[in-house]
C-alpha atoms as one frame of an Amber mdcrd trajectory, in Angstrom:
protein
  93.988  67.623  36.009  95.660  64.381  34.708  93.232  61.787  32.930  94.630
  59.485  35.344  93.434  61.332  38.400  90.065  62.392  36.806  89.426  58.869
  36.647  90.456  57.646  39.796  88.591  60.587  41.824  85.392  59.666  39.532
  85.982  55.390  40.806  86.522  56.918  44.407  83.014  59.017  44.597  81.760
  55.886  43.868  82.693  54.244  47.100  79.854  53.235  49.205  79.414  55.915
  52.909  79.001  54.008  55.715  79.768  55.741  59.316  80.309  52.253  60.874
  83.477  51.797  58.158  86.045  54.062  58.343  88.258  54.250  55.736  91.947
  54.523  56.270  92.526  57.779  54.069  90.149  59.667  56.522  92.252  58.540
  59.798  95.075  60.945  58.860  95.810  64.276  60.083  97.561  66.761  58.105
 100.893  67.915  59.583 101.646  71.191  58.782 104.918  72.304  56.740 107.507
  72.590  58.828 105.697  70.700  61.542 107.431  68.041  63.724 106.129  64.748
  64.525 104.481  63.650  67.496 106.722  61.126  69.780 105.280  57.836  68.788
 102.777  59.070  65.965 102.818  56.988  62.624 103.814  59.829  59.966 103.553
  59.470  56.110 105.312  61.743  53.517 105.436  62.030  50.070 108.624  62.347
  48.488 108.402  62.309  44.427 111.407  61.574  43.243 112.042  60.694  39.701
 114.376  62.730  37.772 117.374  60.529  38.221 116.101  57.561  37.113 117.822
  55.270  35.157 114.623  54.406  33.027 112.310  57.449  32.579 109.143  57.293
  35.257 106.847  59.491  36.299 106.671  57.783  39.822 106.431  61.426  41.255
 102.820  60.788  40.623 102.826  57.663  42.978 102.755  59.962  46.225  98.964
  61.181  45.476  97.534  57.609  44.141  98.601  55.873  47.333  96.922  57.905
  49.326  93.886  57.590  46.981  94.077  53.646  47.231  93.798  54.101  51.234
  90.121  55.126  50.457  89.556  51.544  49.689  90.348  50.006  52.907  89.074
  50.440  56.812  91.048  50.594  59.729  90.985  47.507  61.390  93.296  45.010
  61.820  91.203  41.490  62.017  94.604  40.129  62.699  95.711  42.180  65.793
  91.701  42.767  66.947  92.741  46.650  66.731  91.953  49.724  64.983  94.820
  51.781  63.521  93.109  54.481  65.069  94.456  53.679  68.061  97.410  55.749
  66.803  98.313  58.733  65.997  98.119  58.867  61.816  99.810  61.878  60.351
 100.482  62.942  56.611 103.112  65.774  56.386 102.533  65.960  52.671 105.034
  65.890  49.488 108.345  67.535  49.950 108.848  69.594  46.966 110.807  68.951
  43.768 113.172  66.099  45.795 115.890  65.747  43.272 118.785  66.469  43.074
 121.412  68.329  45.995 119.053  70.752  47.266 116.056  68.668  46.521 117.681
  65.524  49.005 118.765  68.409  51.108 114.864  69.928  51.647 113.801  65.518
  51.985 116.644  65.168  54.919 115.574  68.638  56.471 112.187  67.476  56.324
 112.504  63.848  57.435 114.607  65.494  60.298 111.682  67.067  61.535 109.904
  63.436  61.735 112.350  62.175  63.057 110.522  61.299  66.747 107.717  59.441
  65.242 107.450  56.089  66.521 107.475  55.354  62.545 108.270  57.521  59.311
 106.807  55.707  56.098 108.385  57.690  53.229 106.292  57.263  49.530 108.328
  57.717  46.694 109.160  58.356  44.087 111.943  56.090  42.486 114.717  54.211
  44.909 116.836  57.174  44.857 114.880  58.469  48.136 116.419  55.440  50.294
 119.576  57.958  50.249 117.602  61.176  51.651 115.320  59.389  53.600 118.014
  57.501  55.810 120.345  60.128  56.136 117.730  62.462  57.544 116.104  60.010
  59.806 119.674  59.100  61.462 121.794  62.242  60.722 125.136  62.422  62.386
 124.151  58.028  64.220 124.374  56.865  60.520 127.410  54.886  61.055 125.519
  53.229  63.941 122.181  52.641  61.774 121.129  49.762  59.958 119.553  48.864
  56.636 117.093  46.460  55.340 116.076  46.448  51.745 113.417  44.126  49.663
 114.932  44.539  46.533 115.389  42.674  43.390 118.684  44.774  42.876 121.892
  45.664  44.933 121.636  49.651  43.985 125.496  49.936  44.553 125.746  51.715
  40.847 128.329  54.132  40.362 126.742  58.050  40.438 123.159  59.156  41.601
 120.378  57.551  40.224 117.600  54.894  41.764 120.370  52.312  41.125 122.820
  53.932  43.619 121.162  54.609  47.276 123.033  52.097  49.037 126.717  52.606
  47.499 125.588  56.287  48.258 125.078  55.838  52.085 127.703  53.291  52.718
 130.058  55.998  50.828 128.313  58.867  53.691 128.897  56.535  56.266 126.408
  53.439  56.770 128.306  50.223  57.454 127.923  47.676  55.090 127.796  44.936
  58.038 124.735  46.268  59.091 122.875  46.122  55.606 120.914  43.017  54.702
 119.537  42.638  51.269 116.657  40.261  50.432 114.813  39.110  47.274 117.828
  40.028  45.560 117.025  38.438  41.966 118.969  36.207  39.190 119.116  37.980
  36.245 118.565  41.374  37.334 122.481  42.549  38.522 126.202  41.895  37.235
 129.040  39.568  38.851 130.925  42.852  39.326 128.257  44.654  41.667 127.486
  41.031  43.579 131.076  41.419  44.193 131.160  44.751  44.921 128.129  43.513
  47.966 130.676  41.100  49.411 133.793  43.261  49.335 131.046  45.658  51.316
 130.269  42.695  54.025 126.635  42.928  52.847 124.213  40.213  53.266 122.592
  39.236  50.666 119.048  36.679  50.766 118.371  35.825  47.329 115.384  35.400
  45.678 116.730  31.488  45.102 117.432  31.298  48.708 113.402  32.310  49.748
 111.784  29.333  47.179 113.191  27.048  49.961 112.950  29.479  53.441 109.986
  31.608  54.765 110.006  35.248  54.363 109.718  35.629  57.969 112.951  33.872
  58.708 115.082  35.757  56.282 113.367  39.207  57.977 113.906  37.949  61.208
 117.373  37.289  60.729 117.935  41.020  58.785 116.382  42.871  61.743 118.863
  40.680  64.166 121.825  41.815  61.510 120.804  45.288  61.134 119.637  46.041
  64.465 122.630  44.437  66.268 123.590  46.822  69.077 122.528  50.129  66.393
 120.810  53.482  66.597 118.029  52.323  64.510 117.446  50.428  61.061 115.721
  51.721  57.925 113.676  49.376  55.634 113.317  49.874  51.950 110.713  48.158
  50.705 111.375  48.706  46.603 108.468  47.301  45.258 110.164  45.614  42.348
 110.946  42.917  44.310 107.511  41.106  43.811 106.455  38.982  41.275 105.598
  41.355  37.862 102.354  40.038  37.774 101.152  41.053  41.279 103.094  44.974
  40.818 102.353  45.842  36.648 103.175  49.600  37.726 106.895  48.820  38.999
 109.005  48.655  35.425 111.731  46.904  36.845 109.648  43.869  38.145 110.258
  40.043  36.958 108.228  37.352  36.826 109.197  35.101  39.925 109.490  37.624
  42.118 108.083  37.417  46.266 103.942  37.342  46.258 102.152  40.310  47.451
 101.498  38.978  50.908 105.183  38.632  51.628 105.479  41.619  50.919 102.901
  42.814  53.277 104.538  40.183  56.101 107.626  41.852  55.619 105.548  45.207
  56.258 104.007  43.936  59.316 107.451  42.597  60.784 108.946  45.799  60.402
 106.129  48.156  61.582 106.236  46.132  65.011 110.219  45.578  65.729 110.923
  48.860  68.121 114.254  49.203  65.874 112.424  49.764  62.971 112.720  53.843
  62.297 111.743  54.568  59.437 111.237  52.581  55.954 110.457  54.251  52.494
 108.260  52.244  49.138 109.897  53.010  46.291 109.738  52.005  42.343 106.146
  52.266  41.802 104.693  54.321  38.616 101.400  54.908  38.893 101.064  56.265
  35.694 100.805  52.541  34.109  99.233  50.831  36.499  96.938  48.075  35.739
  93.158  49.146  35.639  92.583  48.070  38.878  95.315  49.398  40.266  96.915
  46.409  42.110 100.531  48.132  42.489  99.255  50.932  44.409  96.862  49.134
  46.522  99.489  47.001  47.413 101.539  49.734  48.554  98.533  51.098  50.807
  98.445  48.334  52.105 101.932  47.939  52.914 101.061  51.474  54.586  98.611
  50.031  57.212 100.372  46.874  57.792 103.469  48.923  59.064 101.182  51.148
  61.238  99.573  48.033  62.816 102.907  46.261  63.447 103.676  50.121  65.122
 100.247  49.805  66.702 101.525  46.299  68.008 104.462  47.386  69.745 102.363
  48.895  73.006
């Protein structure tokens, strides 16, 4: 057993029991492998990418600590007056070794399989997953689909790697009209891949662009974009779009970056839009996160914000 887990399972027994709290964790059912999805169920997977990264990570070890930081919370939304378990919460585990051909090819087979959830939350693992995780969702409709990512970066690289998932599926067929980038950061990407966005027809909402506009505009609009007259729209929420100080575990973060509870907003909004398929959070390493853990809990959170925006939609 890692140090790292040792440590976190000892902080978890710690956790007060109280029969009138549930905690989130405990509110979902295992799916077995091979298992499909109820129609309308909220469905989490783990898919532990990491091998392609362009910086080493171990964010295959981000899959397991997420679902230890939904211990911490209940679930209730004091916002919506519900309780998540009002719906259907499954967990069809970590698809196996995810990299490379057959590894995306076991993560599309699988996400296939999930595919009639009302909502499939994907936990990486490093951005490369967007790829996988789309293409299984939408299959043969990708062409029809649209994209949404909060991202500090454009990820049109050249090969495979976390830096490439959206030159990857325009390249298998997603059309770059219907792809709307935001928190897209100074700094953090070259004149040559901006233009390579544009020549694309990508929309891009830069960071610069969201000191002076809500966050809920600029998803509003992307949903409108993305959604226009589709199949469906996928939301990548790469972590390393928040501010560094708020996400220590996400190695590409800079300081300036969107707050935590934007981040969760843009969760929410996306959860509850009936468009909204399937999203993936990506970048995380949990393997340096700060002591008390504010990366991961984040990402839980992100977790039960989507299911209550799914929760929402009835």
């Amino acid at each position: 057993m890692r140090v790292e887990s040792h440590l976190r399972e000892m902080d978890i027994m710690s956790l007060p029991a109280d029969e009138r709290w549930p905690r989130a964790a405990h509110a979902f059912t295992a799916l077995p492998d091979g298992s499909s999805a109820t129609l309308g169920s909220f469905v989490i997977v783990g898919v532990p990418a990491h091998l392609t990264s362009i910086s080493p990570t171990s964010a295959h070890c981000t899959p397991e600590a997420v679902r230890a930081a939904l211990l911490r919370y209940s679930t209730f939304s004091a916002s919506l007056g519900r309780d998540l378990r009002d719906l259907e919460l499954l967990d069809a585990g970590d698809v196996v070794d995810p990299d490379g051909e057959h590894g995306e090819s076991r993560v599309m087979l699988r996400v296939a399989q999930l595919r009639e959830a009302g909502m499939v939350m994907a936990i990486g693992g490093d951005n490369s997953i967007t790829h996988s995780v789309m293409r299984g969702v939408f299959g043969g409709d990708l062409g029809t689909a649209g994209l949404i990512t909060l991202d500090a970066h454009h990820d049109l690289r050249d090969g495979i790697s976390n830096g490439s998932p959206v030159r990857r599926l325009v390249e298998a067929g997603l059309t770059g009209t219907r792809i709307v980038q935001i928190g897209i950061s100074d700094f953090a990407n070259s004149a040559e891949y901006a233009a390579r966005a544009r020549d694309m027809g990508i929309t891009v909402i830069t960071r610069g662009a969201l000191r002076t506009r809500p966050i809920a505009d600029a998803m509003a609009e992307a949903l409108d974009i993305a959604g226009a007259g589709g199949t469906g729209i996928h939301v990548d929420l790469d972590v390393d779009v928040c501010d560094r100080s708020v996400v220590p575990a996400c190695p590409a973060a800079a300081p300036g970056g969107i707050s935590a509870d934007e981040l969760r907003q843009v969760a929410a909004m996306a959860g509850a839009d009936t468009r909204v398929r399937s999203m993936d959070l990506a970048e995380i390493d949990s393997t340096i996160d700060s002591a008390d853990q504010r990366t991961v809990r984040l990402a839980a959170l992100c977790i039960l914000e989507a299911a209550a925006g799914v929760l929402s939609r009835a």
